[in-house]
C-alpha angles and dihedrals in degrees: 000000000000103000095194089056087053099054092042089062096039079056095055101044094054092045087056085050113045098023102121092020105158106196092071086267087100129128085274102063091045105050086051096054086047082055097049095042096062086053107058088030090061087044089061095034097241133175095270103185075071095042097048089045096049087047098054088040106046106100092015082126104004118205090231087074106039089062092268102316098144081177086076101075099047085052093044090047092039085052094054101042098048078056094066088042098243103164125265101256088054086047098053090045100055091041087045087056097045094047085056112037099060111125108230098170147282100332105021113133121256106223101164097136105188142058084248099060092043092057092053096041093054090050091049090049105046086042083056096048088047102256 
């Protein structure tokens, strides 16, 4: 499995899809939180085949437009990357980390269990407040 190929594809697919998004869950928005989490992933020294995947797949179907189904986007991400044939553990635990990082608001509960998660939910974050 060449996880670079792999990336390279999951990218392209999500740019096919979300290129000319208009709700700021566009290709842009993700590519910088990608970006910037392969920054602070390599910082913490994370697993960054799972980094690079949940950041490209984060919003890929967000909750907020499938009238709050936040079980969309896990199915959506399982279905792609079964597609490009990564293995099941790596699978579980990218759709694990976008079922629970999504920001829904002041007192939600923050449930991202691993290094992994963290490092995708602060890049989504500090992309959404511009830096």
């Amino acid at each position: 499995m060449d996880k670079q190929v792999i990336i390279a594809k999951i990218a392209g697919v999500v740019r096919q899809k979300l290129e000319g998004e208009g709700s700021g869950h566009d290709w842009w928005h993700i590519y910088r939180v990608w970006k910037m989490a392969q920054h602070i992933g390599k910082e913490e020294s994370a697993d960054m085949f799972v980094v690079e995947l949940t950041a490209l797949l984060h919003d890929i179907a967000d909750w907020k437009f499938h009238d709050g189904d936040d079980t969309v986007g896990p199915k959506v991400a399982r279905q792609i990357l079964s597609e490009h044939g990564v293995p099941e553990d790596i699978i579980a635990h990218v759709c694990e980390i976008i079922s629970t990082m999504a920001f829904k608001g002041a007192g939600a509960k923050n449930e991202v269990r691993t290094l992994e998660g963290r490092v995708v939910q602060d890049a989504d974050r500090l992309d959404a407040v511009g830096a």
